[in-house]
N, C-alpha and C positions, 0 to 999 in steps of 0.2 A: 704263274708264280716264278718269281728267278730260282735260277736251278741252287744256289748259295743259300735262299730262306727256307727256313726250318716251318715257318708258320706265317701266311698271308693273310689276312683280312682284308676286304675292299667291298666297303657300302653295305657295313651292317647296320640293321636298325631292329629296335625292341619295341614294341606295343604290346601295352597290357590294356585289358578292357576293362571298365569301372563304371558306376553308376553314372556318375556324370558323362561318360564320353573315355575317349581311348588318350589313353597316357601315351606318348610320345616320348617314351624315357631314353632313345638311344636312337641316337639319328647319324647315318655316315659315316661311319668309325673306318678310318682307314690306317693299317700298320704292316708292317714287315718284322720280322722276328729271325736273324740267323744263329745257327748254333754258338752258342758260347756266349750271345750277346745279355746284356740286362735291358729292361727297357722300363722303365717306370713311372707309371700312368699316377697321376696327381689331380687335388680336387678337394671339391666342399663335400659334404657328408651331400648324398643326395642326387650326385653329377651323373649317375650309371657306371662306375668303375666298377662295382663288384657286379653290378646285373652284366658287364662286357664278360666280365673273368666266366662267370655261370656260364653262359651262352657257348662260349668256350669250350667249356667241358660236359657239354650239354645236358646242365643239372638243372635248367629252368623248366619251372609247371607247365603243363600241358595247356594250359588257354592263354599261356603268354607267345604273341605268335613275334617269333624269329625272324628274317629274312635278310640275305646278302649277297651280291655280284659275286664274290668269292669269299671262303672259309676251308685253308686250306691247311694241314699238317701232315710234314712231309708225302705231300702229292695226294693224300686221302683227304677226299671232298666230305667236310664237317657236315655241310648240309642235308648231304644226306643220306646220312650213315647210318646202319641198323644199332638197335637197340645191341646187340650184339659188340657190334665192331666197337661201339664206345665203351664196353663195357670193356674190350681186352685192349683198350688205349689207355683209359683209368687207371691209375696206379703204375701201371707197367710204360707206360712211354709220357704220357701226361698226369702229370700229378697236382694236389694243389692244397695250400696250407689255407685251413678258414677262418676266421679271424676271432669266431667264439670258438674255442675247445670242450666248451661242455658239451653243449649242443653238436659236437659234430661224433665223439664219442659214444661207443656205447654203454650205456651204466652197468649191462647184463653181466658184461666179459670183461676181462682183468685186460690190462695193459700189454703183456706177452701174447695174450691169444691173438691181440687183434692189430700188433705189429706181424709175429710170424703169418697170422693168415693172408696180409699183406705181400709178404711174401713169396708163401709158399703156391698163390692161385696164381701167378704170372711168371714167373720162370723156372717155376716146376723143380723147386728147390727144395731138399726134405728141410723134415722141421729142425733137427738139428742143427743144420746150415744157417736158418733161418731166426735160431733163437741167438747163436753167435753174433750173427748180424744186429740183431735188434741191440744185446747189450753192447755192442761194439756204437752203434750209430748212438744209443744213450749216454753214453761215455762222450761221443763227440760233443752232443748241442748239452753238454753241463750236467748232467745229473748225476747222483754221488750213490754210490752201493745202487749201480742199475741191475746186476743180476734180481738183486731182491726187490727191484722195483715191476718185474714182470709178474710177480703176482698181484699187484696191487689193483683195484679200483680205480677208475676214475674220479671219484669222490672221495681218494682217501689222498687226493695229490690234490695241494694247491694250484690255482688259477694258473700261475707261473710254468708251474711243472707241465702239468697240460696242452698249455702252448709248446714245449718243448717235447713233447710226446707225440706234437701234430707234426712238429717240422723231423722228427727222427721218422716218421711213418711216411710220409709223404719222399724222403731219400730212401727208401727201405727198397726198391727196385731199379735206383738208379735212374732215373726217366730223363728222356730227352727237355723236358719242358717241364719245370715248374710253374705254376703262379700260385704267390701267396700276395694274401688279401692282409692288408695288416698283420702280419706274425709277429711283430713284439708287441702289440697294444697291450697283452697282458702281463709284460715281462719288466721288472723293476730296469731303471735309468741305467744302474750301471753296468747290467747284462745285455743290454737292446743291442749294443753297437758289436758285443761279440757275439751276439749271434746272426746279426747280419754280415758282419764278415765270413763269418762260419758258411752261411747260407753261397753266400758272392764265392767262396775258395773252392768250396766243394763243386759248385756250377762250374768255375772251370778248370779245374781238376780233370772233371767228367763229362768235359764240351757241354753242360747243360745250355739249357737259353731260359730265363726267369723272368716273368711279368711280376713285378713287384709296385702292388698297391699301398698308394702311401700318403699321408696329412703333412708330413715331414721334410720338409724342401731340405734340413740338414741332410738326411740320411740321402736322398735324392741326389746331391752333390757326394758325395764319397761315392756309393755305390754305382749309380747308372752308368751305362755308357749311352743311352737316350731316353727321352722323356719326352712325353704328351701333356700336357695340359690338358683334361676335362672340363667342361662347364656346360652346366645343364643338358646334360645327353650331347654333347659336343665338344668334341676336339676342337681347339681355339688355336692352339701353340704345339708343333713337332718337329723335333731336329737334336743331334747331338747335345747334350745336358752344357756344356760350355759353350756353346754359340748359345744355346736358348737363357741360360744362366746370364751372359755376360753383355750378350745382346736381344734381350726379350722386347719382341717388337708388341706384342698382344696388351691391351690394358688391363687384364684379368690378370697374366704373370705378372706385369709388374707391378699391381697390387698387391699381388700374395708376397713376391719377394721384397714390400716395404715393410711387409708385419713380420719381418725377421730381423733380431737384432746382430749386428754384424762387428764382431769382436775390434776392438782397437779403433771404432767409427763409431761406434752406436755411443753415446754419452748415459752415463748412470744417468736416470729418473727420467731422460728422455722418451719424449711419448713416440708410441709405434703405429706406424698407417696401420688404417682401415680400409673397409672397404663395404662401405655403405648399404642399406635394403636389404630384399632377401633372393633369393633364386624364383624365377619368373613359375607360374605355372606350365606346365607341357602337356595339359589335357586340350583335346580339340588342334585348331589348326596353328602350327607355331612358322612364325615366319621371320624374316628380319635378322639381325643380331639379339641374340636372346639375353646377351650382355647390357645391351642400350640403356633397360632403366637403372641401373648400378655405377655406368660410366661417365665420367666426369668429360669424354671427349662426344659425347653422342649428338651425334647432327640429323639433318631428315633421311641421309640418305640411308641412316643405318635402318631405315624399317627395312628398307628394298635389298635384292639379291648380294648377298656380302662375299666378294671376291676370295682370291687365296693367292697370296703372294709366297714366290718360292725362292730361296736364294741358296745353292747346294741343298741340301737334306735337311735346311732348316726351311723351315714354311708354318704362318699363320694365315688367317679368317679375319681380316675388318677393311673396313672401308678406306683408312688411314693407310696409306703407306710409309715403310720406318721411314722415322723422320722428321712426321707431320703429326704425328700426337700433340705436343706441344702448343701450336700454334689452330688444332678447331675449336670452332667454337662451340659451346652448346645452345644449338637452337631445337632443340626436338627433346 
């Protein structure tokens, strides 16, 4: 791992076992993470971004088998670390925002217990300390009379609220690394962007480094400073958000970035790309570009071993090199 990355991955891959045969949902994932940076993984519902982020924080089930050349944060090897060691990485150095708030709360205990307990179990901070903190961070990400929101329920705070009670808990020890999984999905339009700014100021504020999972190429363009493309358990497209943005060599980005309407270009009632089919199966043996039946450039070669072209820190996955998109044909 370079002595500057905060978190290294190289050659993870996920299998899950199923009746029919072993899911293949995570295949090679390769990234670098240095403090302070954003980096934000992109994709169809379905691609393994959130099964990446779990894996991560090693909150996936026990028959889901894991495996990687490296998993690294700051120099502690992920792979294979006690039930322990992850347990006092959680919260206190790696944190992570999940993209349902009901589900990830507990209905038992009010709002304050289970920010301060957040708290108080990793830097050994009395409760006092720890309940300032809480209405201080509630105060940040929006909430109105937070003192009196630490007694409250889960169930007694809208969907909204909740979200914002994941992201004030997950800052609640300051951690070197966030990842949040979709954190505004539940949050009205006009809040979304200030709390991702919120999220982006505070990270470097506090040199954080934040995997920010996301459907939203908008939010991807303001926030990141890099960006992966996912597609079907596969990295396709990585390299700084403005080379990949402005020169997205992969067919899969420049897909997604035609189904975005683009202010002062996009014409009122003009139709927006698509992008045809569905995501291949990844049960049993997956080979080839798993893009090929979706791609309008797909030739024969794409069954066979698909290169990786690298040009600085930006690098994609296809047969095509920039340039020649354009001009294959579809024979396969």
């Amino acid at each position: 791992m370079s002595e500057e990355s905060l978190l290294s991955v190289q050659n993870l891959r996920i299998d899950i076992p199923t009746a029919s045969g072993t899911l293949k949902a995570v295949r090679g994932i390769n990234f670098d993470l240095k403090r302070g940076e954003t980096l934000c993984i992109v994709g169809e519902s379905g691609s393994g971004k959130s099964l990446t982020s779990l894996a991560l924080m090693g909150l996936l089930a026990p028959q889901i088998k894991t495996s990687a050349d490296q998993m690294d944060f700051d120099r502690i090897d992920l792979r294979g670390a006690s039930k322990s060691t992850m347990r006092s990485l959680r919260g206190a150095r790696m944190a992570m925002i999940f993209q349902e708030p009901m589900t990830s709360l507990n209905p038992a205990y009010t709002i304050g217990d289970q920010l301060i307990e957040a708290r108080m179990l990793h830097p050994n901070k009395g409760r006092a300390e720890a309940k300032n903190r809480a209405i201080e961070l509630l105060e940040k990400v929006g909430i109105t009379a937070a003192a009196s929101r630490l007694s409250q329920y889960p169930h007694q705070l809208s969907g909204g609220l909740r979200q914002r009670v994941m992201i004030a808990m997950a800052l609640m020890c300051e951690p070197e690394l966030i990842i949040a999984d979709e954190p505004t999905t539940a949050l009205d339009v006009t809040i979304q962007s200030q709390i991702l700014r919120l999220l982006v100021d505070l990270g470097r504020e506090m040199n954080t480094a934040m995997i920010l999972i996301t459907h939203d190429l908008g939010v991807v363009a303001r926030v990141a400073d890099k960006v992966a493309v996912m597609y079907a358990g596969e990295l396709v497209e990585t390299g700084p958000v403005a080379d990949v943005f402005e020169r997205s060599s992969h067919p899969y980005t420049r897909g997604l970035l035609r189904c975005i309407p683009l202010p002062g270009v996009t014409k009122r009632g003009a139709q927006l790309g698509t992008i045809p089919g569905i995501v291949p199966s990844l049960v049993g043996d997956v080979s080839g570009c798993v893009f090929r039946t979706r791609c309008e450039h797909v030739t024969a070669a794409c069954r066979g071993e698909i290169p990786a072209h690298t040009s600085g820190k930006h690098s994609f996955r296809c047969v095509h090199s920039d340039g020649r998109l354009e001009s294959a044909e579809r024979t396969a």
